[in-house]
Backbone as JSON, one array per atom type, in Angstrom:
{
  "sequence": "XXXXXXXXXXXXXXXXXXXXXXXXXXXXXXXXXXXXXXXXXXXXXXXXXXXXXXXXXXX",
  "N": [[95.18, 84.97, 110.18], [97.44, 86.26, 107.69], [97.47, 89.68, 106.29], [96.37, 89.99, 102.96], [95.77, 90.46, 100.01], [92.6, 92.11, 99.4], [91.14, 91.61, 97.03], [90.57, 89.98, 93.9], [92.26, 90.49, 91.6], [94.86, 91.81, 92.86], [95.41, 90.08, 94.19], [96.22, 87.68, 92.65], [98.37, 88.46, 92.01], [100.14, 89.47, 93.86], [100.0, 86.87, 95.12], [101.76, 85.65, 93.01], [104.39, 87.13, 93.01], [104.97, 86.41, 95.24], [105.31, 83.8, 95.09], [107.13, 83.43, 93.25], [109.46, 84.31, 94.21], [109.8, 83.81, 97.14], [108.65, 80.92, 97.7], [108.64, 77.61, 96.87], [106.48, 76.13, 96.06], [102.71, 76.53, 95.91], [101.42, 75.04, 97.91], [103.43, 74.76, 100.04], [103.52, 77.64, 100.25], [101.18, 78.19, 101.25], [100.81, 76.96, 103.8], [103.16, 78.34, 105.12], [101.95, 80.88, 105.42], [99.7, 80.3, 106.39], [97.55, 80.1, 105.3], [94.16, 79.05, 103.42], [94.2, 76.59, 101.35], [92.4, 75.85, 99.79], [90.31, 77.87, 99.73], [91.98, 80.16, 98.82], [92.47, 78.77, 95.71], [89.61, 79.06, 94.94], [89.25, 81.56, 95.13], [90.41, 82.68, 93.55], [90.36, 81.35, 91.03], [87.23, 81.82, 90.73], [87.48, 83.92, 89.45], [88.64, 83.41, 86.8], [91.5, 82.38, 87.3], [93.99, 80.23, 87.02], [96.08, 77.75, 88.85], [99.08, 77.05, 88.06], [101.19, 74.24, 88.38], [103.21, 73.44, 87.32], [104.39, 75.93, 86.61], [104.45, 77.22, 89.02], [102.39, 79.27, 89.68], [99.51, 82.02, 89.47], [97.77, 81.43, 86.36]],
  "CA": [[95.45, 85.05, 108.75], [97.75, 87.88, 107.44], [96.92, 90.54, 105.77], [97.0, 89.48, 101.86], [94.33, 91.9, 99.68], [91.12, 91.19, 99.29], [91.05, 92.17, 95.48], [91.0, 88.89, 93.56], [93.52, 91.17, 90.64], [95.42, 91.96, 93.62], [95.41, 88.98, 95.26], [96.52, 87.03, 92.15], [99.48, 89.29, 91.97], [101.03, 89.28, 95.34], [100.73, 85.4, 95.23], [102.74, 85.13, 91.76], [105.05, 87.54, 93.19], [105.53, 85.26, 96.22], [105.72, 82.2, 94.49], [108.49, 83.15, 92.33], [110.7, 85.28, 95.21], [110.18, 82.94, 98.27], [108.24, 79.48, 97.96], [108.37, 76.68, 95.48], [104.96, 75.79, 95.36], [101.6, 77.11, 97.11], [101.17, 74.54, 99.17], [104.35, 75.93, 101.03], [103.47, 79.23, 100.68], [99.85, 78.58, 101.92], [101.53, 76.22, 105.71], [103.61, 79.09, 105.81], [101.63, 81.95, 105.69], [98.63, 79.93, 107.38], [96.59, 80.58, 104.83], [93.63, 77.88, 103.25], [94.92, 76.51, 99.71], [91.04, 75.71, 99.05], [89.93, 79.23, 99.74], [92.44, 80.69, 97.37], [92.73, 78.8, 94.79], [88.34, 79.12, 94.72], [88.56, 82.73, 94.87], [91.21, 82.92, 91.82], [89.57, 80.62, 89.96], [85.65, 82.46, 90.37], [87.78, 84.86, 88.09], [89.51, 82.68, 86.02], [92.65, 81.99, 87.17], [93.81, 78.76, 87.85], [97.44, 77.75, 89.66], [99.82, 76.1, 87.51], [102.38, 73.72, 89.58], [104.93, 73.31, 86.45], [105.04, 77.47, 86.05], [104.64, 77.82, 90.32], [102.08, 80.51, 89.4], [98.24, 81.81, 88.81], [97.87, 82.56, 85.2]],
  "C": [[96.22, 86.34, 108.48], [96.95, 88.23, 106.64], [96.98, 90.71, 104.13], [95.85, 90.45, 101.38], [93.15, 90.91, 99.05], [90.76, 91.41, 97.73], [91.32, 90.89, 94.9], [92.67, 89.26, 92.12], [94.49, 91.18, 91.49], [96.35, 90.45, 94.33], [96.45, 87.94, 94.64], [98.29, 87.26, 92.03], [100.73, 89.39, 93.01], [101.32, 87.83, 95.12], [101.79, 84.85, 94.1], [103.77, 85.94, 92.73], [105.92, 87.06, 94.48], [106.05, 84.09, 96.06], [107.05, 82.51, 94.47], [109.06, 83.43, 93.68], [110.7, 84.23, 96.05], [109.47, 81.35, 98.41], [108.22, 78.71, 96.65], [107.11, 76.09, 95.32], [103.9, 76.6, 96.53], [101.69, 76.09, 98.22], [101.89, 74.91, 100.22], [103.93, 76.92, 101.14], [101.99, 79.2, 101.67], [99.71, 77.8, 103.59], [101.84, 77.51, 106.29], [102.55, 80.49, 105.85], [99.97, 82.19, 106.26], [97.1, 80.16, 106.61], [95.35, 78.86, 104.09], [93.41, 77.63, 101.78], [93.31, 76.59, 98.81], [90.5, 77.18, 98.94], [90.5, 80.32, 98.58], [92.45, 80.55, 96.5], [90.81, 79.18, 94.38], [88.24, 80.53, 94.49], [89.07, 83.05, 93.58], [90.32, 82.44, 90.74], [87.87, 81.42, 89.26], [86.03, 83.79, 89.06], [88.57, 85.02, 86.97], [90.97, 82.75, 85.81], [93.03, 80.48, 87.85], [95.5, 78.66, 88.39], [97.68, 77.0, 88.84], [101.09, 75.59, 88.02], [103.58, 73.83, 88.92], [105.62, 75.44, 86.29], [105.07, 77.78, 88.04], [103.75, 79.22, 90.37], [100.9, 80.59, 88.99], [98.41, 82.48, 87.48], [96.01, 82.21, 84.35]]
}
């Protein structure tokens, strides 16, 4: 797994900032960077963020 931060503020942040710059949706971003789409979107969510597919982004 890389090294993504363990801070769910953090966490939410890097992945918007990924979205937009290099992948069109998580599911890409989460093949490529090997990561487990259920795991993330569960930890975002425990602090209310949820992934929106039409914005590509947690808000």
């Amino acid at each position: 797994m890389p090294n993504i931060p363990n801070d769910p503020i953090m966490l939410m942040s890097y992945l918007n900032t990924q979205l937009r710059d290099n992948y069109a949706s998580l599911e890409e971003l989460c093949k490529s960077m090997c990561l487990e789409q259920a795991e993330i979107t569960a930890k975002l969510e425990a602090v209310g963020f949820v992934y929106k597919p039409e914005r590509n982004q947690f808000v």
